[in-house]
mmCIF file of the N, C-alpha and C atoms, coordinates in Angstrom:
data_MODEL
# 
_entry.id   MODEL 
# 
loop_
_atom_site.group_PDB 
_atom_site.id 
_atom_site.type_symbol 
_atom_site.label_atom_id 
_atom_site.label_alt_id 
_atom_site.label_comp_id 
_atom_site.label_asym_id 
_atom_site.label_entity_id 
_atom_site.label_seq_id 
_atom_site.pdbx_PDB_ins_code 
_atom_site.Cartn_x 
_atom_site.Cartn_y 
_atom_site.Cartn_z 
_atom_site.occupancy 
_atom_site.B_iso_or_equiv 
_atom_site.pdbx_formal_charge 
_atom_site.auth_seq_id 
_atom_site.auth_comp_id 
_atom_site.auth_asym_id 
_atom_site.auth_atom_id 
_atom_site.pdbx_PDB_model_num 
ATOM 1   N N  . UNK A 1 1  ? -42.873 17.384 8.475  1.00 0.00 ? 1  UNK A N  1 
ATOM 2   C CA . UNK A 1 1  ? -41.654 17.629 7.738  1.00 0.00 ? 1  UNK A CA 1 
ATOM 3   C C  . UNK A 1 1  ? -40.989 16.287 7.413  1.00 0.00 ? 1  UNK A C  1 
ATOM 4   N N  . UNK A 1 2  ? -40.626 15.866 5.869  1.00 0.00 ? 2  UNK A N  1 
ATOM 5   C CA . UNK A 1 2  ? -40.149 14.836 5.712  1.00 0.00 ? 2  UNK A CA 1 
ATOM 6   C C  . UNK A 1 2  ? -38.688 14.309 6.026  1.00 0.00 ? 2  UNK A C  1 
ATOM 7   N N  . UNK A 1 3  ? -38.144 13.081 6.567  1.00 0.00 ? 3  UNK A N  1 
ATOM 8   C CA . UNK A 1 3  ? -37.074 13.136 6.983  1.00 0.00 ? 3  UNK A CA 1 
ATOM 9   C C  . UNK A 1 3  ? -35.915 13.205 5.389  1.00 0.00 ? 3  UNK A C  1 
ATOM 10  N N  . UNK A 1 4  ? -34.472 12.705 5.964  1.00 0.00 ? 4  UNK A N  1 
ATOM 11  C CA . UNK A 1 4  ? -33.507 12.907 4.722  1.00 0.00 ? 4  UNK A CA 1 
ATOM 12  C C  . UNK A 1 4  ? -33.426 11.711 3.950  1.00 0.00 ? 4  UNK A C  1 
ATOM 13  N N  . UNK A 1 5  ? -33.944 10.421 4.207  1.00 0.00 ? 5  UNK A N  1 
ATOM 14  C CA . UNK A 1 5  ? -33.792 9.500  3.588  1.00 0.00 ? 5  UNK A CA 1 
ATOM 15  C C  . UNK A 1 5  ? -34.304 7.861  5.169  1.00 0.00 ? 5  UNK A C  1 
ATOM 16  N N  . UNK A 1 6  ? -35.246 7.166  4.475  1.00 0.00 ? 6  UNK A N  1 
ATOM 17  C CA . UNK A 1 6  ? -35.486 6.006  5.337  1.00 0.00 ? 6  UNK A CA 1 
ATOM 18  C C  . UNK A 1 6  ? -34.262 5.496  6.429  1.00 0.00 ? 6  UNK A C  1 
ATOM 19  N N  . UNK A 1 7  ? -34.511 5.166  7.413  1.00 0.00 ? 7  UNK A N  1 
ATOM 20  C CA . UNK A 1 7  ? -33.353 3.974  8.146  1.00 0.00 ? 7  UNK A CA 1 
ATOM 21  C C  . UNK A 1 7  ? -33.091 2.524  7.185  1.00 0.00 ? 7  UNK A C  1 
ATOM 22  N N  . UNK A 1 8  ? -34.034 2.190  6.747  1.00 0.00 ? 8  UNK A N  1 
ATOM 23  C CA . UNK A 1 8  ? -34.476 1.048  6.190  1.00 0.00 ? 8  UNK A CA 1 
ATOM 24  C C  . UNK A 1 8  ? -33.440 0.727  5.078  1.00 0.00 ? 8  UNK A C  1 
ATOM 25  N N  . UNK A 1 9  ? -32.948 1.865  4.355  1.00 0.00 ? 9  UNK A N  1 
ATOM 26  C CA . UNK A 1 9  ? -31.808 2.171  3.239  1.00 0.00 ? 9  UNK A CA 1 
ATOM 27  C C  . UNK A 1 9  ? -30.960 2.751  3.574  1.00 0.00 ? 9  UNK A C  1 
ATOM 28  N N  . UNK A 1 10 ? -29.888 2.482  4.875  1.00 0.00 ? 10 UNK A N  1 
ATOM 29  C CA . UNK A 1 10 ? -29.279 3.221  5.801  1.00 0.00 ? 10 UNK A CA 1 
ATOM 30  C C  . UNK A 1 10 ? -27.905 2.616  5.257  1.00 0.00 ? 10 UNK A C  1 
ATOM 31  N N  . UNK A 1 11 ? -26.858 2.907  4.736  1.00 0.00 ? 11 UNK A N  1 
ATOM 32  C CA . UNK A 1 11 ? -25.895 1.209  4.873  1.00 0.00 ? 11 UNK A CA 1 
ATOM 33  C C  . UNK A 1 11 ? -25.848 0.963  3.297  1.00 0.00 ? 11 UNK A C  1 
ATOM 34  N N  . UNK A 1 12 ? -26.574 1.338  2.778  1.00 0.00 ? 12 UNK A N  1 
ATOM 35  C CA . UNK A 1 12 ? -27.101 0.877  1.519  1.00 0.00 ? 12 UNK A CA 1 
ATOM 36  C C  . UNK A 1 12 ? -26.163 0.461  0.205  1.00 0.00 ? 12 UNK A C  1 
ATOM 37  N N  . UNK A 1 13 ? -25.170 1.555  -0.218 1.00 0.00 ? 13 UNK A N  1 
ATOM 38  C CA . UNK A 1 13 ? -24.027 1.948  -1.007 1.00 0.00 ? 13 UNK A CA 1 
ATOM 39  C C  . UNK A 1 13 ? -23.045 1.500  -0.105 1.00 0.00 ? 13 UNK A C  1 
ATOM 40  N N  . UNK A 1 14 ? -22.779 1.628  0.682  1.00 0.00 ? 14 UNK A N  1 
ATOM 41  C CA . UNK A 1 14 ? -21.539 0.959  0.850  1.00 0.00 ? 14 UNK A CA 1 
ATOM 42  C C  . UNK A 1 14 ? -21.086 -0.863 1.109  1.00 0.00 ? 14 UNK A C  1 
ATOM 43  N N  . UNK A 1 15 ? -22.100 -0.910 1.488  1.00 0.00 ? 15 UNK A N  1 
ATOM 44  C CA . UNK A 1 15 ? -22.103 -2.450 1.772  1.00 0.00 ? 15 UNK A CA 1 
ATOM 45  C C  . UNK A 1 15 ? -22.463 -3.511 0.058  1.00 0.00 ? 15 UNK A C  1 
ATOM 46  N N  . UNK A 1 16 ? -22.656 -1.916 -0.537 1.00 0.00 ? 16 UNK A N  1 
ATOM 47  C CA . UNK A 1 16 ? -22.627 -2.737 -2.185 1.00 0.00 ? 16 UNK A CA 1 
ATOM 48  C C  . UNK A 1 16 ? -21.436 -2.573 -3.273 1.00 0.00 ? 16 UNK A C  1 
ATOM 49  N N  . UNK A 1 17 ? -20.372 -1.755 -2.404 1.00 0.00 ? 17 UNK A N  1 
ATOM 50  C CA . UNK A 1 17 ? -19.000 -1.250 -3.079 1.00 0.00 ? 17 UNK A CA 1 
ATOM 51  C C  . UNK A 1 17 ? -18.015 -2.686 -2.423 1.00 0.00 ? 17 UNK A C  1 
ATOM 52  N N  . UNK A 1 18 ? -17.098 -3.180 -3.740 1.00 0.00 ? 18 UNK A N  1 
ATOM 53  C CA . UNK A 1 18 ? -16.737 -4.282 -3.555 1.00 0.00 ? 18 UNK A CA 1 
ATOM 54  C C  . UNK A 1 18 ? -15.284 -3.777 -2.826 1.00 0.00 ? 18 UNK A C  1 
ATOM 55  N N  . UNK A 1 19 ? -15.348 -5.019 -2.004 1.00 0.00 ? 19 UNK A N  1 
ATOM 56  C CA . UNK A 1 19 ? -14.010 -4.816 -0.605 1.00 0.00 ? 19 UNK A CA 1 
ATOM 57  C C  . UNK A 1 19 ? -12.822 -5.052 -1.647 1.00 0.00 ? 19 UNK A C  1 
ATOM 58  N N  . UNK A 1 20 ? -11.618 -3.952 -1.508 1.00 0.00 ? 20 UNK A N  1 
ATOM 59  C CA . UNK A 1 20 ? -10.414 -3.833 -2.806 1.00 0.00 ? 20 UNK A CA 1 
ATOM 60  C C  . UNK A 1 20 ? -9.156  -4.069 -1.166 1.00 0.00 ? 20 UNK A C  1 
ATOM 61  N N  . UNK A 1 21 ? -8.338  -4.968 -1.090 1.00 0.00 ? 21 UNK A N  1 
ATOM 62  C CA . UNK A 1 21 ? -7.762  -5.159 -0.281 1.00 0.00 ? 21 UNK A CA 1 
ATOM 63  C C  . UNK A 1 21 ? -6.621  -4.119 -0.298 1.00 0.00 ? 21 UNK A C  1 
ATOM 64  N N  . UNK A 1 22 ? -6.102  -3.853 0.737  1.00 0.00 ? 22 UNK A N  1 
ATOM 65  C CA . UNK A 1 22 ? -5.485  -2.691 1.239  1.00 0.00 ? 22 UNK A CA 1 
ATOM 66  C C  . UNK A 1 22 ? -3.885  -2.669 0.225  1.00 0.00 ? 22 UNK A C  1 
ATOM 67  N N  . UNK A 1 23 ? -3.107  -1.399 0.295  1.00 0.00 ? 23 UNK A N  1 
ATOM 68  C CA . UNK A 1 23 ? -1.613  -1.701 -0.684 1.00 0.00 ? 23 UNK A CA 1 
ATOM 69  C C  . UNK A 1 23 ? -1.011  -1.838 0.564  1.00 0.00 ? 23 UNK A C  1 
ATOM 70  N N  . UNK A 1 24 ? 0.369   -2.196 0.434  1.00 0.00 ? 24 UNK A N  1 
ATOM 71  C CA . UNK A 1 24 ? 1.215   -2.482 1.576  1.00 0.00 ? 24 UNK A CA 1 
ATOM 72  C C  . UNK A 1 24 ? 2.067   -1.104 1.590  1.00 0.00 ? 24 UNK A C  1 
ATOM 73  N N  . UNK A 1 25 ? 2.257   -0.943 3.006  1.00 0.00 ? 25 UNK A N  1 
ATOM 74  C CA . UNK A 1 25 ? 2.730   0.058  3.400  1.00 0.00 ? 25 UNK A CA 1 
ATOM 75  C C  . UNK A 1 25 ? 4.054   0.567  3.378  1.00 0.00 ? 25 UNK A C  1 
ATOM 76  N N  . UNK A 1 26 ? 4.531   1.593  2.287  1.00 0.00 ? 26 UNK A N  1 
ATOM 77  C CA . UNK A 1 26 ? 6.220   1.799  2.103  1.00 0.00 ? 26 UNK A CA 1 
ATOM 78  C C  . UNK A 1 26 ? 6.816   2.738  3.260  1.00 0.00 ? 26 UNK A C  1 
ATOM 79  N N  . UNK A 1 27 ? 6.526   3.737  3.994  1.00 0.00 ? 27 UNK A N  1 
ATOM 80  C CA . UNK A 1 27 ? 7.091   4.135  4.818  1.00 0.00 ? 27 UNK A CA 1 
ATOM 81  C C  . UNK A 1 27 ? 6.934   2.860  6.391  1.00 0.00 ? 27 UNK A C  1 
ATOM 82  N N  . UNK A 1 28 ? 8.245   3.823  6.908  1.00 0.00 ? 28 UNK A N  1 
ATOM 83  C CA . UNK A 1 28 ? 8.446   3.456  8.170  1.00 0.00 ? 28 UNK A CA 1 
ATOM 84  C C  . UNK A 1 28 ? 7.126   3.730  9.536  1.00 0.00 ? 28 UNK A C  1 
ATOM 85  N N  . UNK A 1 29 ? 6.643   3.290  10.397 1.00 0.00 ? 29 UNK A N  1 
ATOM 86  C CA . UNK A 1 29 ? 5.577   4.252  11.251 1.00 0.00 ? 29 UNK A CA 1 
ATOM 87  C C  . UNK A 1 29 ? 6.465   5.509  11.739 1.00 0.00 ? 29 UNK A C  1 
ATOM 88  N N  . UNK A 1 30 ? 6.214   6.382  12.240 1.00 0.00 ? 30 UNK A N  1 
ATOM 89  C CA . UNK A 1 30 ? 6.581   7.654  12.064 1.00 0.00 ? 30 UNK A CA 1 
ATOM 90  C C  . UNK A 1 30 ? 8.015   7.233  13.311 1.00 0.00 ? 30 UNK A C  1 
ATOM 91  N N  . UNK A 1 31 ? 7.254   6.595  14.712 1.00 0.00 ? 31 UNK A N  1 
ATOM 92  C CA . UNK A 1 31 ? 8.692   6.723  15.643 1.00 0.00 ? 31 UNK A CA 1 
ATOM 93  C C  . UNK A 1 31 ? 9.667   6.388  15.378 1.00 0.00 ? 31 UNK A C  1 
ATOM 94  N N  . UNK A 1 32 ? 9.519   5.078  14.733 1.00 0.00 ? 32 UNK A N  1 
ATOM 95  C CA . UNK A 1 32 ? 11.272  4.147  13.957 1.00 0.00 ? 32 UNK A CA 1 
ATOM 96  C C  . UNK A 1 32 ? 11.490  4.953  13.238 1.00 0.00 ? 32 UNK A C  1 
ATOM 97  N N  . UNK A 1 33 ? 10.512  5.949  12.415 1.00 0.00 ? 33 UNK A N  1 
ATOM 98  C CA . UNK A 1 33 ? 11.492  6.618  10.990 1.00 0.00 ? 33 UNK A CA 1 
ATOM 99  C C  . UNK A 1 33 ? 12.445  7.705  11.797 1.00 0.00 ? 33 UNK A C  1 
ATOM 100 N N  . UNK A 1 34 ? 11.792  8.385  12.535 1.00 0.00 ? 34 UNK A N  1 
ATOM 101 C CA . UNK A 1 34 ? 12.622  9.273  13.459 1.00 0.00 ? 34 UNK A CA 1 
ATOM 102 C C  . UNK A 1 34 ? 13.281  8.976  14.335 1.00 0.00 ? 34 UNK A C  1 
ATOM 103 N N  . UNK A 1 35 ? 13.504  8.429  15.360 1.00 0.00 ? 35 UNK A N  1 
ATOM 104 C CA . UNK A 1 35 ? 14.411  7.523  15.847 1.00 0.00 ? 35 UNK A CA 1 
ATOM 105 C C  . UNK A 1 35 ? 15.606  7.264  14.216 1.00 0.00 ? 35 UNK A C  1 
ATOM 106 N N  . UNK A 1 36 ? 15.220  6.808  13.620 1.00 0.00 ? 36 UNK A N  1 
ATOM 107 C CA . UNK A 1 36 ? 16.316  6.190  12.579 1.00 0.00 ? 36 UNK A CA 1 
ATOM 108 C C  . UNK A 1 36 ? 17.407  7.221  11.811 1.00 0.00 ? 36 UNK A C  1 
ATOM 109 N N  . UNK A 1 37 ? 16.350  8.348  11.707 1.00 0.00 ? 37 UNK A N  1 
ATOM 110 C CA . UNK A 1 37 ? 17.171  9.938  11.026 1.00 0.00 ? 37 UNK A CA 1 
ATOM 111 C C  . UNK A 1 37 ? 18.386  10.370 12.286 1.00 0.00 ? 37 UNK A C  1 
ATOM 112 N N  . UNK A 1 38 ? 17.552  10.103 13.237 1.00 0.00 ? 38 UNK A N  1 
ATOM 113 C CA . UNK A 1 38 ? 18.157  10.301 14.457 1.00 0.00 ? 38 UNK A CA 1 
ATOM 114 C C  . UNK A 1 38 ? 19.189  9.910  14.453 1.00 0.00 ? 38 UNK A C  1 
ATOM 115 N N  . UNK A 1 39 ? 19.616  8.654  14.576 1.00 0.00 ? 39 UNK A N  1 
ATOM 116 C CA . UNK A 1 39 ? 20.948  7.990  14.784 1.00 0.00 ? 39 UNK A CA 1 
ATOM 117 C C  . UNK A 1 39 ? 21.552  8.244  13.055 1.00 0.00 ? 39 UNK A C  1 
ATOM 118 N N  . UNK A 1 40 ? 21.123  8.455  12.238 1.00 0.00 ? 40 UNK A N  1 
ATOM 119 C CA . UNK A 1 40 ? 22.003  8.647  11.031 1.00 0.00 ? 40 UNK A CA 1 
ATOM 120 C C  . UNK A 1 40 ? 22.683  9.864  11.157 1.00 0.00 ? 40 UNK A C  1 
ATOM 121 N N  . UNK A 1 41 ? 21.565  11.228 11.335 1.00 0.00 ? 41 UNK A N  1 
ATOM 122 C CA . UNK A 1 41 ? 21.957  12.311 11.269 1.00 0.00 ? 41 UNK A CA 1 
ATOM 123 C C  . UNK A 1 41 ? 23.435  12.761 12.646 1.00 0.00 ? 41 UNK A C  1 
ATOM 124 N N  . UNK A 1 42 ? 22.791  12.095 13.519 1.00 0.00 ? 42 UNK A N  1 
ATOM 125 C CA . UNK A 1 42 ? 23.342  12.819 15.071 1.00 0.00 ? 42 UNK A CA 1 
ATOM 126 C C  . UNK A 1 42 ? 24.296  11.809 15.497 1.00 0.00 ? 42 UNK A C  1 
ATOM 127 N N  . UNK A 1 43 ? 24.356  10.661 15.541 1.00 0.00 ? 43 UNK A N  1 
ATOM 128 C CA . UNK A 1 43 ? 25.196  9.094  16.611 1.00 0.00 ? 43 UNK A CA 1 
ATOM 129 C C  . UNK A 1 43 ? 26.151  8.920  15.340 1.00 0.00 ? 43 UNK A C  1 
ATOM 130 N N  . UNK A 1 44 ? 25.706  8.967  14.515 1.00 0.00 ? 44 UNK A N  1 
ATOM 131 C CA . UNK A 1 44 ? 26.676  8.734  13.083 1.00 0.00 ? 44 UNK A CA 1 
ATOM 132 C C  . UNK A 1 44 ? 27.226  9.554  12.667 1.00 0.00 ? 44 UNK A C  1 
ATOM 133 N N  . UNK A 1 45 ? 27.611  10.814 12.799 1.00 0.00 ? 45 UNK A N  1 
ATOM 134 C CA . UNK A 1 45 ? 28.090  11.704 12.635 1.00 0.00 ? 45 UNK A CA 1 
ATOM 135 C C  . UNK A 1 45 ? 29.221  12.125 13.160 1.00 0.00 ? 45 UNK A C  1 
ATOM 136 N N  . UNK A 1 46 ? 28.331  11.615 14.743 1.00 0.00 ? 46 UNK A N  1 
ATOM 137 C CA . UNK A 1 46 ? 29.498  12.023 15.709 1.00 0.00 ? 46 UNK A CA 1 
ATOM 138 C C  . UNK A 1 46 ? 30.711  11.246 15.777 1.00 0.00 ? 46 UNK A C  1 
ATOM 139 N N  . UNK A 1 47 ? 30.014  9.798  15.558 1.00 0.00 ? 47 UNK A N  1 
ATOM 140 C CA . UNK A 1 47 ? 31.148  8.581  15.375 1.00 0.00 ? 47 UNK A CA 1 
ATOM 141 C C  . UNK A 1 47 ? 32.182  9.188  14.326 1.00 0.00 ? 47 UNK A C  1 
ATOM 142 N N  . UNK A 1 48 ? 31.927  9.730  12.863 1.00 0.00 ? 48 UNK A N  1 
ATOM 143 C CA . UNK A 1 48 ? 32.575  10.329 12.177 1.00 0.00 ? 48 UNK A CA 1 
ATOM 144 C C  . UNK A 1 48 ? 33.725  10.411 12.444 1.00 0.00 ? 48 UNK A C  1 
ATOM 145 N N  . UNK A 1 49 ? 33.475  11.415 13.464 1.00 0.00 ? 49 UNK A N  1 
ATOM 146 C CA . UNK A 1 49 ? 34.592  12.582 13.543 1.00 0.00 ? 49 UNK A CA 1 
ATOM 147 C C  . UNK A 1 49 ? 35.209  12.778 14.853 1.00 0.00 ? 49 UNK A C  1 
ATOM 148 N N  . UNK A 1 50 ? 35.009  11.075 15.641 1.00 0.00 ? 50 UNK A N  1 
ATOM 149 C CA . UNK A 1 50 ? 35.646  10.753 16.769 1.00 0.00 ? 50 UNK A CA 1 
ATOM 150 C C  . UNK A 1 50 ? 36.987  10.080 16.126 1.00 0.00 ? 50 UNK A C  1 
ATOM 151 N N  . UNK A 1 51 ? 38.375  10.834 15.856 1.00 0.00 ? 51 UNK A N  1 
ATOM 152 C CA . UNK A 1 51 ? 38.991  9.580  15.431 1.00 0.00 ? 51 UNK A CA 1 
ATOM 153 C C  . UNK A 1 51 ? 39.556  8.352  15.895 1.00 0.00 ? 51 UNK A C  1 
ATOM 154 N N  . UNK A 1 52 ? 39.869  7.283  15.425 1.00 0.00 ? 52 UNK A N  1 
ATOM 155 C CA . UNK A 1 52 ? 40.094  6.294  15.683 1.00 0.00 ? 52 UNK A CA 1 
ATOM 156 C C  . UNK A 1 52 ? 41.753  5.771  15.912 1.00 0.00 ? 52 UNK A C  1 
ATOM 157 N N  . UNK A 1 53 ? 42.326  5.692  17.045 1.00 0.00 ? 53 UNK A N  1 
ATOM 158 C CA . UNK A 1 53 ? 43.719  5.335  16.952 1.00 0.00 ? 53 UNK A CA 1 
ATOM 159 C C  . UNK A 1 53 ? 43.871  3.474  16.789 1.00 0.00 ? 53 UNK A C  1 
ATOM 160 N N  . UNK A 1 54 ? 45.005  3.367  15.849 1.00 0.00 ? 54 UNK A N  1 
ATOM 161 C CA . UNK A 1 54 ? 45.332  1.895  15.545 1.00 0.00 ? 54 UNK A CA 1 
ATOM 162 C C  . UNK A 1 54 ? 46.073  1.634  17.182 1.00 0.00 ? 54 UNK A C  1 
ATOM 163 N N  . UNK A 1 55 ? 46.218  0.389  17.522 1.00 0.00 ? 55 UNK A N  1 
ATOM 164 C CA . UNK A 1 55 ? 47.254  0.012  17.888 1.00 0.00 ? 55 UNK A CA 1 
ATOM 165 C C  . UNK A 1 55 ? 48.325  -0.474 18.005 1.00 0.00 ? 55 UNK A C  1 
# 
């Protein structure tokens, strides 16, 4: 039974597709982005509507 294709041509196509350097990344990594909603939505909010007396 014949195999699916040589070892010999293993690698073949890709190592002939030209290296396209990566785009730069617009989001946040996921923990800082959440962490960050975090304090906008919830710490900032609350500050809100703590009021503030002059002295």
């Amino acid at each position: 039974m014949p195999s699916h294709g040589s070892l010999t041509k293993a690698g073949k196509v890709r190592s002939q597709t030209p290296k396209i350097p990566p785009k730069p990344k617009k989001n946040m990594p996921p923990r800082r982005r959440n962490r960050w909603e975090y304090v906008r939505r919830i710490v900032m909010a609350q500050e809100a509507t703590v009021p503030r007396y002059r002295r």
